[in-house]
Structures are given as C-alpha cells and as structure tokens.
C-alpha positions in Angstrom: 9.1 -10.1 -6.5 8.3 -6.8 -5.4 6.2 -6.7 -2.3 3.8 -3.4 -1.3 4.8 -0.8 1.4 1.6 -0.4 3.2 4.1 1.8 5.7 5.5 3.9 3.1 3.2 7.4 2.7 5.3 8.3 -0.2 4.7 4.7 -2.1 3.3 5.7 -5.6 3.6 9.5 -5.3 6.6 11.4 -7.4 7.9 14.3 -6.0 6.2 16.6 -8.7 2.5 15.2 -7.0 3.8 16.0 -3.7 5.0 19.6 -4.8 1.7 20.3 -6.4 0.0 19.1 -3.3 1.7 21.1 -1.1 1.8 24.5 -3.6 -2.1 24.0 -3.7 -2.8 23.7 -0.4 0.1 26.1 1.3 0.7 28.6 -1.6 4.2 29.1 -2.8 4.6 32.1 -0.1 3.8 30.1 2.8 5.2 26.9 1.7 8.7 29.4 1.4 7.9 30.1 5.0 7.7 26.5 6.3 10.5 25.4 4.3 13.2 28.3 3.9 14.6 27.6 0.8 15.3 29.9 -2.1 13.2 28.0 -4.9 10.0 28.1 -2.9 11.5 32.2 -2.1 12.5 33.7 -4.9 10.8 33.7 -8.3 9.3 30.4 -7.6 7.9 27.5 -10.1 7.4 24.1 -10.4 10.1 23.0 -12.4 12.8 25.1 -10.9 11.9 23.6 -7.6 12.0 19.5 -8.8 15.3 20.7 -9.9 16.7 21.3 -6.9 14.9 19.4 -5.1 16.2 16.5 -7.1 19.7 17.3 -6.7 19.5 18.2 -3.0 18.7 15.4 -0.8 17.7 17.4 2.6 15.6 19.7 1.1 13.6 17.1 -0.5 13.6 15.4 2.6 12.1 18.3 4.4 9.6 18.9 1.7 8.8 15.2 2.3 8.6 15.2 5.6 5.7 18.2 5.4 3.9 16.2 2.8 3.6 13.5 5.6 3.2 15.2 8.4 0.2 16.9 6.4 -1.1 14.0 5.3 -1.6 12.6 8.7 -3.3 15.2 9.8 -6.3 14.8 6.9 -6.8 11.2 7.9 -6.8 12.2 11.7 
C-alpha cells in the first residue's frame, strides 16, 4: 500500500518541472548565480542540465533545496 506524503514538497514533481520552474521564474543567468554550477553557466539548456543533474546527487539536491525554499515563500 503506498501511503501519501503530505510532508514531502517534491511528491509528484519530476526534476524536469522543478527545473522549468526555477528557469522561468529565475532565468538561467541568475539561477547560474544562486547555484554555481557549470550547466546552469555555460551554454545552458534543459536537457543538458537533467543530465547532470541526474547523475550528480548534490547538485540536484541544491537545485531541490531552492525549489523548496521558493516554494515556501509563495504560500507565505
């Protein structure tokens, strides 16, 4: 039986969503800024970035944690 996670922000949302979230409402230059990594820096795109983002585990943490801390802030 799989039982919802009413605590978990990122239940239901794949890390493409939360990428295009973030590009739309940052921009890829500021997102770059807030998170220094190279596929948000240098010739960015969407696919590029779930790619490493996939295969890295703290920098998808990190864009993660931004999603949330963003998304906490529109419900305030």
């Amino acid at each position: 039986m799989i039982t919802p996670q009413k605590n978990n922000p990122l239940h239901g949302k794949s890390l493409e969503s939360v990428l295009h979230f973030l590009v739309e409402k940052f921009g890829w230059e500021e997102l770059g800024n807030l998170i220094r990594i190279n596929c948000f820096i240098d010739n960015p795109s969407i696919q590029s970035s779930l790619k490493f983002l996939r295969k890295t585990e703290w920098a998808r943490k990190k864009v993660e944690d931004l999603y949330i801390h963003v998304q906490s802030n529109i419900k305030e």
